[in-house]
N, C-alpha and C positions, 0 to 999 in steps of 0.2 A: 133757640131755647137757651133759657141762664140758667148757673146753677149758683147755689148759695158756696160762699168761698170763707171762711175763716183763716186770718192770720193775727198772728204777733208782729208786733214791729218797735222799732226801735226808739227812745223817746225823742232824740233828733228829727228823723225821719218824719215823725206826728208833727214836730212843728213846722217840718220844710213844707208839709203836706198841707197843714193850715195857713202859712204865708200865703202858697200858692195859691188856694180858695179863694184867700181875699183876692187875690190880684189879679183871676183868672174870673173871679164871680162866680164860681160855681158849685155845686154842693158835694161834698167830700166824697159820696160816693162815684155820684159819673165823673168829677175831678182823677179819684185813683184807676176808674175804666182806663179812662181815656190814657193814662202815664201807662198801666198795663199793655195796654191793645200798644201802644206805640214803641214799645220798649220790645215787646214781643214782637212784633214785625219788623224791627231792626234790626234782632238778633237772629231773625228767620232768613233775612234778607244777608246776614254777615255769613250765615253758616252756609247758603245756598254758593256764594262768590267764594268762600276757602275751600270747598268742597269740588267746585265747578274749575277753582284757578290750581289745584293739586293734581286735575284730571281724575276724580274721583266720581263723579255725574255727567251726563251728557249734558248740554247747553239746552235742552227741553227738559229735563228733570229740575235742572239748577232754576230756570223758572221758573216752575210745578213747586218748587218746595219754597222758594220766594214770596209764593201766591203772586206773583206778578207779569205782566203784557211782557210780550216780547220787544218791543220798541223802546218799553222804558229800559227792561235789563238790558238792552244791548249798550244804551244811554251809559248805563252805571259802567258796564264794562269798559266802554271807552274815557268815564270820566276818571275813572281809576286806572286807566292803562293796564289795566285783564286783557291780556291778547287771547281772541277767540282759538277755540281747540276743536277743529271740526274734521272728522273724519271723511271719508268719499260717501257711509251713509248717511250722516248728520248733515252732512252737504244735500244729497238728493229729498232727505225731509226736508228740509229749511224751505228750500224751492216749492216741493210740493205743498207744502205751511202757505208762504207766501202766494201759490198759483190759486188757493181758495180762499186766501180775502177780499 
């Protein structure tokens, strides 16, 4: 379900938004979707890795809040040299995770 979103924006902004239209071909609304949806899941994606590399979340939360598979987070973690944080129980889930894929 959508909801209708009203913003102000900056007159800069309006034109970066219109180059990219042209460039991208697309119409300004699903153009600004799509910069939203992907700005927001990179920052879901930032906050889930400081949150998860602080020991702040469990290595199953820190995906949950990612919205993302576990094979890719692990991917990130090691492409960033995130050294995993797993406890004797996050160890017996992992396993159990993995024994029912």
């Amino acid at each position: 379900m959508s909801e209708r979103l009203s913003i102000v924006i900056p007159k800069k902004l309006k034109k970066q938004i219109d180059t990219l239209k042209k460039h991208e071909n697309m119409e300004q609304s699903a153009l600004i979707r799509k910069l939203l949806t992907d700005k927001v899941e990179e920052e879901m994606l930032e906050h889930a890795l400081t949150q998860y590399s602080n020991g702040l979340i469990s290595l199953g939360k820190a995906i949950e809040l990612a919205e993302s598979d576990y094979w890719t987070f692990l991917t990130i973690l090691k492409d960033r040299h995130i050294p995993m944080q797993l406890d004797e129980e996050d160890i017996i889930e992992e396993l159990d995770r993995i024994k029912n894929e």
